[in-house]
N, CA and C atoms as an extended XYZ file, in Angstrom:
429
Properties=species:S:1:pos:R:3:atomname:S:1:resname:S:1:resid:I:1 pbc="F F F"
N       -16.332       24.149       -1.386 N   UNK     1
C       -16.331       22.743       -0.996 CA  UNK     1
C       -15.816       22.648        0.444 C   UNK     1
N       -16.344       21.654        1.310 N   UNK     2
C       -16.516       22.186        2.659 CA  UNK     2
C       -14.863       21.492        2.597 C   UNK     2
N       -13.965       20.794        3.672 N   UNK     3
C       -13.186       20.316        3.920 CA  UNK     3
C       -12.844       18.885        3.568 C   UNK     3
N       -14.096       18.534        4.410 N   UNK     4
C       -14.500       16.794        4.294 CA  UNK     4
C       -14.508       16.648        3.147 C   UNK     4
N       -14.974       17.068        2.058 N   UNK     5
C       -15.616       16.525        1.049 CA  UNK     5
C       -14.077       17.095        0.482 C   UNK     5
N       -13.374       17.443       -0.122 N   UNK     6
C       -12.258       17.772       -0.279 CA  UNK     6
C       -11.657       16.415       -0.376 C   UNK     6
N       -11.479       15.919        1.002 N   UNK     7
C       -10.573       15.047        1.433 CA  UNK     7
C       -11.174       13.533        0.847 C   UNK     7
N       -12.492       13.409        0.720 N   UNK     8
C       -13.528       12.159        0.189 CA  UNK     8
C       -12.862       12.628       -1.386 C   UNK     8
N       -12.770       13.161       -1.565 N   UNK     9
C       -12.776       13.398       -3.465 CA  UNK     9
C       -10.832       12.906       -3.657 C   UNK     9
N       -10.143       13.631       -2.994 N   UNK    10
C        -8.764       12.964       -3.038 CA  UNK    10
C        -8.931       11.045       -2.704 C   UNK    10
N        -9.839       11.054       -1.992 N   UNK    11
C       -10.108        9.038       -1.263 CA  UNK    11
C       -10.265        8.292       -2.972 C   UNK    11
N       -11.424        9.338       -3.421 N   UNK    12
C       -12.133        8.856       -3.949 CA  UNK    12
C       -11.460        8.657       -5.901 C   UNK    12
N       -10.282        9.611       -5.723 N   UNK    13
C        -9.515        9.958       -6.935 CA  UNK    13
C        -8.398        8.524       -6.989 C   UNK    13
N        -8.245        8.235       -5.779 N   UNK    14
C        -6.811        7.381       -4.655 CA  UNK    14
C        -7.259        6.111       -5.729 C   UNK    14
N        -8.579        5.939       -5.279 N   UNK    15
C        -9.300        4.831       -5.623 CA  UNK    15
C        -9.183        4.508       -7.149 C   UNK    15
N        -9.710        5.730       -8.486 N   UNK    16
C        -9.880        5.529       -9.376 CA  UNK    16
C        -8.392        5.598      -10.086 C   UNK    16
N        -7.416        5.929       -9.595 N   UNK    17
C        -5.896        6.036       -9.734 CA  UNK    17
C        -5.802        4.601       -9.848 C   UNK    17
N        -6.011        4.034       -8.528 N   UNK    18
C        -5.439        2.461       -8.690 CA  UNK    18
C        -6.659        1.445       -9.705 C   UNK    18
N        -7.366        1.952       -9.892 N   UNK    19
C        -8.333        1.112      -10.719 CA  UNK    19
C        -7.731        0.970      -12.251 C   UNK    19
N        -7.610        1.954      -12.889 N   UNK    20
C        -7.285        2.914      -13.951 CA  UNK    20
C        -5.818        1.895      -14.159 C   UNK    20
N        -4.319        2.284      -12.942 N   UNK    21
C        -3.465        1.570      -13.510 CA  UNK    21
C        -3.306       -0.222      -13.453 C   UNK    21
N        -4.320       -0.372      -12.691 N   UNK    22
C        -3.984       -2.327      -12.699 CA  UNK    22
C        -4.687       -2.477      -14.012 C   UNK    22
N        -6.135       -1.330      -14.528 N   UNK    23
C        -6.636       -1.969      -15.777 CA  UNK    23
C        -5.335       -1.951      -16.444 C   UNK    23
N        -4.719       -0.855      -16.977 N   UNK    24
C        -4.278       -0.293      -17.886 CA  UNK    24
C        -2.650       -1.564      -18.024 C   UNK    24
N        -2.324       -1.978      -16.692 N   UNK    25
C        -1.109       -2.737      -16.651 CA  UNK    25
C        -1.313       -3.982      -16.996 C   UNK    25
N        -2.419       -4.437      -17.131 N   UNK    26
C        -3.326       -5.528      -17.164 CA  UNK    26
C        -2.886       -6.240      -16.236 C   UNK    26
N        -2.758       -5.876      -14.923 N   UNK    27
C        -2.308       -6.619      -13.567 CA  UNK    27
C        -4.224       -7.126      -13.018 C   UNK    27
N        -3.373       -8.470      -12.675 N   UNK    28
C        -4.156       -9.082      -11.707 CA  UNK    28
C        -4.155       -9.861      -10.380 C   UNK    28
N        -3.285       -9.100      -10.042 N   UNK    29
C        -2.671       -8.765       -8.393 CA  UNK    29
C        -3.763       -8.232       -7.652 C   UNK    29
N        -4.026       -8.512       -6.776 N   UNK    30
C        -5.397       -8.118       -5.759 CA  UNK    30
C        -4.493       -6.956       -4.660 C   UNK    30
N        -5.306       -5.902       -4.825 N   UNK    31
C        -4.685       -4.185       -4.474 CA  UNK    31
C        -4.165       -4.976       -3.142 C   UNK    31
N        -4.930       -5.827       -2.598 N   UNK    32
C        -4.566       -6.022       -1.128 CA  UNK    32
C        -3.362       -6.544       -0.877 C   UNK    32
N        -2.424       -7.243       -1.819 N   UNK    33
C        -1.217       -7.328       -1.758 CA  UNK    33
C        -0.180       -6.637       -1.656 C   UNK    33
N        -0.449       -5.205       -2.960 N   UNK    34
C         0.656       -4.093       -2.530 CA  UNK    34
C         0.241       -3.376       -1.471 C   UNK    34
N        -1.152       -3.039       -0.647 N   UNK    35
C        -1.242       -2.848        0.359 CA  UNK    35
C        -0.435       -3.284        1.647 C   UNK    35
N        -0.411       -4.439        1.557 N   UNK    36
C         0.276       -5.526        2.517 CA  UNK    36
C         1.600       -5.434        2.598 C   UNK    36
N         2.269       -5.725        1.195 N   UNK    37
C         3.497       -5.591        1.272 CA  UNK    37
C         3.860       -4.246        1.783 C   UNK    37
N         3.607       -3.258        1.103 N   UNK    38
C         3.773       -1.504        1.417 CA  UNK    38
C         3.741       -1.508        3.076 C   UNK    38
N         2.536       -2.156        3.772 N   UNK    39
C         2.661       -2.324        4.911 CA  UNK    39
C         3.469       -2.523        5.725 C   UNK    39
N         3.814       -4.101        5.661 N   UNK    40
C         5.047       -4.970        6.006 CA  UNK    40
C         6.526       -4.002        5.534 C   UNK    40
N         6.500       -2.832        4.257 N   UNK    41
C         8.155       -2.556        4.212 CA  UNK    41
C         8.074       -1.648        5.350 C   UNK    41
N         7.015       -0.391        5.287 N   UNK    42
C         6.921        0.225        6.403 CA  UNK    42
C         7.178        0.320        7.645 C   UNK    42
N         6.287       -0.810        8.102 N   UNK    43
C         5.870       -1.104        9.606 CA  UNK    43
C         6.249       -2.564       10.116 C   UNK    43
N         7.271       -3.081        9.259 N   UNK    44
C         8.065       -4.655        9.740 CA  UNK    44
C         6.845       -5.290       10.025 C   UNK    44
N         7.580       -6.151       10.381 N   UNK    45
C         6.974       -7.810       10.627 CA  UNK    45
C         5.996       -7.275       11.838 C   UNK    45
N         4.777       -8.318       10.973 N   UNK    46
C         3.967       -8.076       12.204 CA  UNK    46
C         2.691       -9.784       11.910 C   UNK    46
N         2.165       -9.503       13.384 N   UNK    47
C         1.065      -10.342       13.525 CA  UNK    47
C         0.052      -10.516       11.836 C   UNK    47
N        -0.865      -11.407       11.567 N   UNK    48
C        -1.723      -11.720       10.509 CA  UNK    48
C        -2.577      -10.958       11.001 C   UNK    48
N        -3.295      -11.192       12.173 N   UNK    49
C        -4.248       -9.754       12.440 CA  UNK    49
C        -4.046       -8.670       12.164 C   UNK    49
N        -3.188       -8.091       12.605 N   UNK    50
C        -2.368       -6.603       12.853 CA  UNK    50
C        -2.781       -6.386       11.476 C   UNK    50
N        -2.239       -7.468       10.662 N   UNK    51
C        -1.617       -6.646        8.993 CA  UNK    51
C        -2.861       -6.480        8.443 C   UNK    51
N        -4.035       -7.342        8.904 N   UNK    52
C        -5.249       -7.475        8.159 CA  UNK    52
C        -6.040       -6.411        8.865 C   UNK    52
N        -6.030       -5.611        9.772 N   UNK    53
C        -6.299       -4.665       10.366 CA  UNK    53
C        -5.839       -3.944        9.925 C   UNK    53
N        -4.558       -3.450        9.975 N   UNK    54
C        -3.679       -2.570        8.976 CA  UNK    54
C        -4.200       -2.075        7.342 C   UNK    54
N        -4.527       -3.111        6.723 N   UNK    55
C        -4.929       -3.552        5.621 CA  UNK    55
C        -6.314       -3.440        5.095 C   UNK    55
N        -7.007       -3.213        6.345 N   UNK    56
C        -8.192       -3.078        6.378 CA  UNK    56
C        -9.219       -4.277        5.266 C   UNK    56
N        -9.153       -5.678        5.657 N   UNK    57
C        -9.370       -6.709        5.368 CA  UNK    57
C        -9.514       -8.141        6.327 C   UNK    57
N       -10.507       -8.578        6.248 N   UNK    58
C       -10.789       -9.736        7.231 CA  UNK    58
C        -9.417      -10.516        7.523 C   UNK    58
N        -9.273      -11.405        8.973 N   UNK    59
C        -8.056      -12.015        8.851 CA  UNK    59
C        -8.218      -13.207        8.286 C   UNK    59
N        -9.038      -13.742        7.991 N   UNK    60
C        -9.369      -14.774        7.143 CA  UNK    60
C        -8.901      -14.662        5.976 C   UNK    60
N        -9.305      -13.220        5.440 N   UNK    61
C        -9.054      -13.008        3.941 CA  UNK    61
C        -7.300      -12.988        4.041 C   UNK    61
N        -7.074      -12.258        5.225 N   UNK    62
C        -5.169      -12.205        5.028 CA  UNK    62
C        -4.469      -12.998        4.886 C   UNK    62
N        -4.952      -14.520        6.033 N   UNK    63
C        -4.673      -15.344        5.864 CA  UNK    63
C        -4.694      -15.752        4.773 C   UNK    63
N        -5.378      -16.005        3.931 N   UNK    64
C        -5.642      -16.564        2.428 CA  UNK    64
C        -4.497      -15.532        1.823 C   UNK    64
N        -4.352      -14.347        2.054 N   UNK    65
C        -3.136      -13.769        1.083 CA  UNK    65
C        -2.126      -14.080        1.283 C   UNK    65
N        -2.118      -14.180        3.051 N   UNK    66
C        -0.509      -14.259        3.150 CA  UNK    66
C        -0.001      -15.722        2.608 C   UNK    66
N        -0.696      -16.581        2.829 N   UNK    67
C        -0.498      -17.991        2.409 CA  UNK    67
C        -0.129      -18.034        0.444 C   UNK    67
N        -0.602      -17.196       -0.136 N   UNK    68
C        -0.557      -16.966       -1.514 CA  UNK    68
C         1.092      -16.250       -2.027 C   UNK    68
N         0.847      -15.287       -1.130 N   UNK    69
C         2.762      -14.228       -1.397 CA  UNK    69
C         3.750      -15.124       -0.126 C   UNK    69
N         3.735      -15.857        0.703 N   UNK    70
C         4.417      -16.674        1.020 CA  UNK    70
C         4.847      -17.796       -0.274 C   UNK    70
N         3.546      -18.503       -0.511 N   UNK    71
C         4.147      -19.447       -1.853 CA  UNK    71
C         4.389      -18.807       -3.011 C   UNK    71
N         4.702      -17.711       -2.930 N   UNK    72
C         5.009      -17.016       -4.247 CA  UNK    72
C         6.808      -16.169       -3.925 C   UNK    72
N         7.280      -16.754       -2.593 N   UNK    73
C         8.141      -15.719       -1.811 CA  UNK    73
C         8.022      -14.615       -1.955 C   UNK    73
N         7.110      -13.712       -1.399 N   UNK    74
C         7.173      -12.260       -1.084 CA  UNK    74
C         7.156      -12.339       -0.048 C   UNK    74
N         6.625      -13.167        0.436 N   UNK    75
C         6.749      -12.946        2.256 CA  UNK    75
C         7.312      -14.083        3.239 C   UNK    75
N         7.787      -14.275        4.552 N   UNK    76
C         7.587      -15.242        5.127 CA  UNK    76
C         7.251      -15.198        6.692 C   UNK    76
N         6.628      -16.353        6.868 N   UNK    77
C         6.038      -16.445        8.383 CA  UNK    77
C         7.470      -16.666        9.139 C   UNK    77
N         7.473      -16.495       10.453 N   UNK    78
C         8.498      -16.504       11.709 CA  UNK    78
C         8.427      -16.635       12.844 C   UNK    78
N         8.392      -17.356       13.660 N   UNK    79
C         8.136      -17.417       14.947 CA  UNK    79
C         8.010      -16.099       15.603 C   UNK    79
N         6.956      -15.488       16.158 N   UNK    80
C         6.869      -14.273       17.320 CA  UNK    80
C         8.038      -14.370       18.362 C   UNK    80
N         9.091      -13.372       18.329 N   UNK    81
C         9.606      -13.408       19.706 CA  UNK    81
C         8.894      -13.430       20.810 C   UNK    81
N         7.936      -12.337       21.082 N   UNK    82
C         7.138      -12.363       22.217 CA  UNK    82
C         6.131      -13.636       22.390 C   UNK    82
N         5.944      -13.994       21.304 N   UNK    83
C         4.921      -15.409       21.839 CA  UNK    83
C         5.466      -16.399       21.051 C   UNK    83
N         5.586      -17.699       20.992 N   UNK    84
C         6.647      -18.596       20.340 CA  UNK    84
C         5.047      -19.486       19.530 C   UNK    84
N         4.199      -19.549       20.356 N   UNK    85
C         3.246      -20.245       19.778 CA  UNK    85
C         2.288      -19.322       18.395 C   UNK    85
N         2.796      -18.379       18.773 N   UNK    86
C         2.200      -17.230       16.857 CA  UNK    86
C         3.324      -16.983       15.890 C   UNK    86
N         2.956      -16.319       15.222 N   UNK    87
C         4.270      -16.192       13.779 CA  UNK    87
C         3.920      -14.911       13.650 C   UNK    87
N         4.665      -14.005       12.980 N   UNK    88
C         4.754      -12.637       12.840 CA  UNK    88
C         5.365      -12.974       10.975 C   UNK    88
N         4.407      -12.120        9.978 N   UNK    89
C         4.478      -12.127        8.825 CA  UNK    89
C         6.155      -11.184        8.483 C   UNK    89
N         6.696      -11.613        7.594 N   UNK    90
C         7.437      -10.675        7.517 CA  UNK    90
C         7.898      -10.101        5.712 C   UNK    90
N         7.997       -9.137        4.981 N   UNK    91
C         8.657       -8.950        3.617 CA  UNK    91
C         9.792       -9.733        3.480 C   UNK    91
N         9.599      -10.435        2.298 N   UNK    92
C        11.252      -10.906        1.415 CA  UNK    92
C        11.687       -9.656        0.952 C   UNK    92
N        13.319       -9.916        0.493 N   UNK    93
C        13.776       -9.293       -0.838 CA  UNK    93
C        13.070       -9.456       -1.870 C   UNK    93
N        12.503      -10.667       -2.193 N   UNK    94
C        11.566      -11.011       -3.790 CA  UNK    94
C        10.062       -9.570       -3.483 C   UNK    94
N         9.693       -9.913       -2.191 N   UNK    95
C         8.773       -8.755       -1.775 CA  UNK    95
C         8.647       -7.611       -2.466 C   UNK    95
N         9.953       -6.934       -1.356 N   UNK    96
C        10.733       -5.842       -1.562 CA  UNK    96
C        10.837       -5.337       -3.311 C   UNK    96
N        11.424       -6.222       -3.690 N   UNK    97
C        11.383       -6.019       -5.677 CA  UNK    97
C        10.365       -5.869       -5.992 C   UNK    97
N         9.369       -7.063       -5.887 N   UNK    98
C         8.117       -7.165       -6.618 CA  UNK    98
C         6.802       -5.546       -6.346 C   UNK    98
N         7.474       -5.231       -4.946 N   UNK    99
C         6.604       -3.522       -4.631 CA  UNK    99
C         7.247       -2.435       -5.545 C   UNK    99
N         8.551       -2.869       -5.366 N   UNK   100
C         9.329       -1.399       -6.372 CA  UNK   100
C         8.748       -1.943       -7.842 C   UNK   100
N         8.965       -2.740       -8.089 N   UNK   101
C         8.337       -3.152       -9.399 CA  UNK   101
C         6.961       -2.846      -10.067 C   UNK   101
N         5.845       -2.710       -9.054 N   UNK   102
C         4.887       -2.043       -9.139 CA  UNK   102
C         4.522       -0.885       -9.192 C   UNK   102
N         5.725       -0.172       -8.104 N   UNK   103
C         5.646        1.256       -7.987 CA  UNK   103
C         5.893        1.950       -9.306 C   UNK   103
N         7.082        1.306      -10.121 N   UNK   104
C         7.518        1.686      -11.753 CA  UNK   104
C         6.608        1.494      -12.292 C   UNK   104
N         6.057        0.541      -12.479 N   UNK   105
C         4.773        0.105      -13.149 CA  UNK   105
C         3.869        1.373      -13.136 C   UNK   105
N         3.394        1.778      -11.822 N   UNK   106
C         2.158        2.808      -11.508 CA  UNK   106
C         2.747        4.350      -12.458 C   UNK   106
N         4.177        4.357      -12.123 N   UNK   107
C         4.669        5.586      -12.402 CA  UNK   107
C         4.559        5.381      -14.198 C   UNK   107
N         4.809        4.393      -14.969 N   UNK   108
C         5.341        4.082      -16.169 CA  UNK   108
C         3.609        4.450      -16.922 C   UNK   108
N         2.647        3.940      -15.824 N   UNK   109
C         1.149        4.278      -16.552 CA  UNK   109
C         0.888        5.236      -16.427 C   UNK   109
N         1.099        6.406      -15.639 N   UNK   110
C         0.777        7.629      -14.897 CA  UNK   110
C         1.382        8.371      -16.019 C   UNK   110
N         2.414        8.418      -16.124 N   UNK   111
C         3.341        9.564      -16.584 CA  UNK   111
C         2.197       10.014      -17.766 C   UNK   111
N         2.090        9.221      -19.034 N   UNK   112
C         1.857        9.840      -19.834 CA  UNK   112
C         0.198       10.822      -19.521 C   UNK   112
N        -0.154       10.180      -18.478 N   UNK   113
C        -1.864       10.989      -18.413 CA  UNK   113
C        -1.873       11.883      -17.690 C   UNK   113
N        -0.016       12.520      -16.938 N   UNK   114
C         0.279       13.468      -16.049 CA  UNK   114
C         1.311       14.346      -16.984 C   UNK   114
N         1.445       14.297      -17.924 N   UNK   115
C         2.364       14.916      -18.622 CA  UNK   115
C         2.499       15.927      -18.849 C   UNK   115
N         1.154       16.556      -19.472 N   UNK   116
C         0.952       18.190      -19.299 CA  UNK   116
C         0.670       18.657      -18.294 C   UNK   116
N         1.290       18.419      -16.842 N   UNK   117
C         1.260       19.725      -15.815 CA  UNK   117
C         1.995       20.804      -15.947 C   UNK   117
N         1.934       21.480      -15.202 N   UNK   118
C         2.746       22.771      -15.027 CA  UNK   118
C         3.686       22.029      -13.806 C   UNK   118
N         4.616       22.944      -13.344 N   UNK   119
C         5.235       23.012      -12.276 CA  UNK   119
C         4.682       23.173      -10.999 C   UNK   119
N         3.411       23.913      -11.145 N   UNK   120
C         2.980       24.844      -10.494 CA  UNK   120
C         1.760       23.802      -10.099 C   UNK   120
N         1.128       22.400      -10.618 N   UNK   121
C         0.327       21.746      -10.511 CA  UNK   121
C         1.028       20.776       -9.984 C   UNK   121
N         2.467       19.909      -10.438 N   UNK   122
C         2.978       19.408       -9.325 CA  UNK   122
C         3.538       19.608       -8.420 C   UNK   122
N         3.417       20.799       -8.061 N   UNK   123
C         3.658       21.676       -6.762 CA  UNK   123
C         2.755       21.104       -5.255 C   UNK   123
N         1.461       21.555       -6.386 N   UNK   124
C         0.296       21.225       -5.670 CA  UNK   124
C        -0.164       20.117       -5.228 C   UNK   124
N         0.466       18.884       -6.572 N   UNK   125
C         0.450       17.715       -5.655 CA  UNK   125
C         1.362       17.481       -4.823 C   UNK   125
N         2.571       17.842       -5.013 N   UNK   126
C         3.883       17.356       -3.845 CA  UNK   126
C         3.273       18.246       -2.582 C   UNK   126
N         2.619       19.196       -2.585 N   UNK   127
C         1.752       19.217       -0.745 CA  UNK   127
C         0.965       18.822       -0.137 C   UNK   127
N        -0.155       18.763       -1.590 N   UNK   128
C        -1.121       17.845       -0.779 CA  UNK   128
C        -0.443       16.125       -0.469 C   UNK   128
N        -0.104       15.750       -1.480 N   UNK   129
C         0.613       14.321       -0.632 CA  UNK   129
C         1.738       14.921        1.011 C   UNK   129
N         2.515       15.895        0.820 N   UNK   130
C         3.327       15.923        2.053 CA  UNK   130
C         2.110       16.255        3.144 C   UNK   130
N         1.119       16.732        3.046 N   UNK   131
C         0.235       16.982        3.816 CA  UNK   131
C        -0.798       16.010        4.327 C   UNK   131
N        -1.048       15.102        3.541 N   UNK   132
C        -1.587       13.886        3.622 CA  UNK   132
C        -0.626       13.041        4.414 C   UNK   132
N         0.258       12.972        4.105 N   UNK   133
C         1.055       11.899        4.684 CA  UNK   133
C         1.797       12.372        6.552 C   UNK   133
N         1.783       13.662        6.400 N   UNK   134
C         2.082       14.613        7.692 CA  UNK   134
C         0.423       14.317        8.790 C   UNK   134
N        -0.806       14.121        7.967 N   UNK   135
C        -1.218       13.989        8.932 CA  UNK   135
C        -1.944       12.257        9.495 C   UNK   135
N        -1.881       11.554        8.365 N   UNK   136
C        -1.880       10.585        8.660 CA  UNK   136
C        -0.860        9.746        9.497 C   UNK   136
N         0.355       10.169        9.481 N   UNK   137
C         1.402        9.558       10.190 CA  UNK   137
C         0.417       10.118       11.658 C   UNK   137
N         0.158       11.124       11.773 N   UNK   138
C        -0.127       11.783       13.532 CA  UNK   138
C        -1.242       10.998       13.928 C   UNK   138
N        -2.023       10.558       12.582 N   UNK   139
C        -3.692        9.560       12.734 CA  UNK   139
C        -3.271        8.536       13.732 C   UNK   139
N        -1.747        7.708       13.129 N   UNK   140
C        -1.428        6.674       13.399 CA  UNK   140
C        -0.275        6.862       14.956 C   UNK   140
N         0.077        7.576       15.387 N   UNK   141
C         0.842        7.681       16.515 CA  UNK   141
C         2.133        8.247       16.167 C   UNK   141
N         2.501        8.341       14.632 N   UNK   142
C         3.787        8.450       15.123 CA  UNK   142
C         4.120       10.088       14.692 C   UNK   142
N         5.702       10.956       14.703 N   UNK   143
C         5.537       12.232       14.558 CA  UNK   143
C         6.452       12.530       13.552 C   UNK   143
């Protein structure tokens, strides 16, 4: 299997991972939220563009989210220091919970359909994620 296709089949596993636990949680949270939030804990407060870029989602559509986890407090708008006339999105604490809360969630559905590994198989995933994440950070600028 050449490289690429390697890396499409992990995309493509990423994908059926999160499908699998919102069925299974019977969540009906739109992925683009823990995207967002995950975003926002990451990479702070930022512009509605930025995040919907980030997010890889129209800013129209962000707008429509952020306006949704604002009235839900996960998030709140703030005046831009650098520009007073924009707002920069930012994570709540309610946020903050409601992502860890999910993250248990993902782990609480996972476990049992990951149960019979070896050591030696979550080996293999704890590199390929450190490896994934080693080179995507470099995708993105930072080291």
């Amino acid at each position: 299997m050449q490289s690429t296709e390697a890396l499409t089949e992990i995309i493509t596993a990423a994908y059926r991972l999160a499908r699998v636990v919102a069925q299974e949680a019977g969540s009906t949270t739109p992925t683009a939220q823990w995207r967002a939030l995950t975003v926002l804990e990451e990479s702070g407060p930022m512009r509605v563009g930025a995040l919907a870029a980030a997010c890889r989602v129209t800013q129209p559509g962000m707008t429509r989210l952020v306006e949704l986890m604002a009235a839900a407090g996960l998030v709140e708008k703030r005046p831009d220091p650098a520009d007073a006339r924009a707002a920069v999105i930012q994570i709540t604490d309610s946020g903050s919970a409601a992502r860890r809360a999910w993250i248990d969630t993902v782990g609480e559905v996972l476990a049992p359909k990951f149960a019979g590994l070896s050591d030696e198989d979550w080996a293999a995933i704890r590199t390929t994620a450190a490896l994934l994440n080693a080179r995507t950070d470099l995708m993105n600028g930072a080291e």
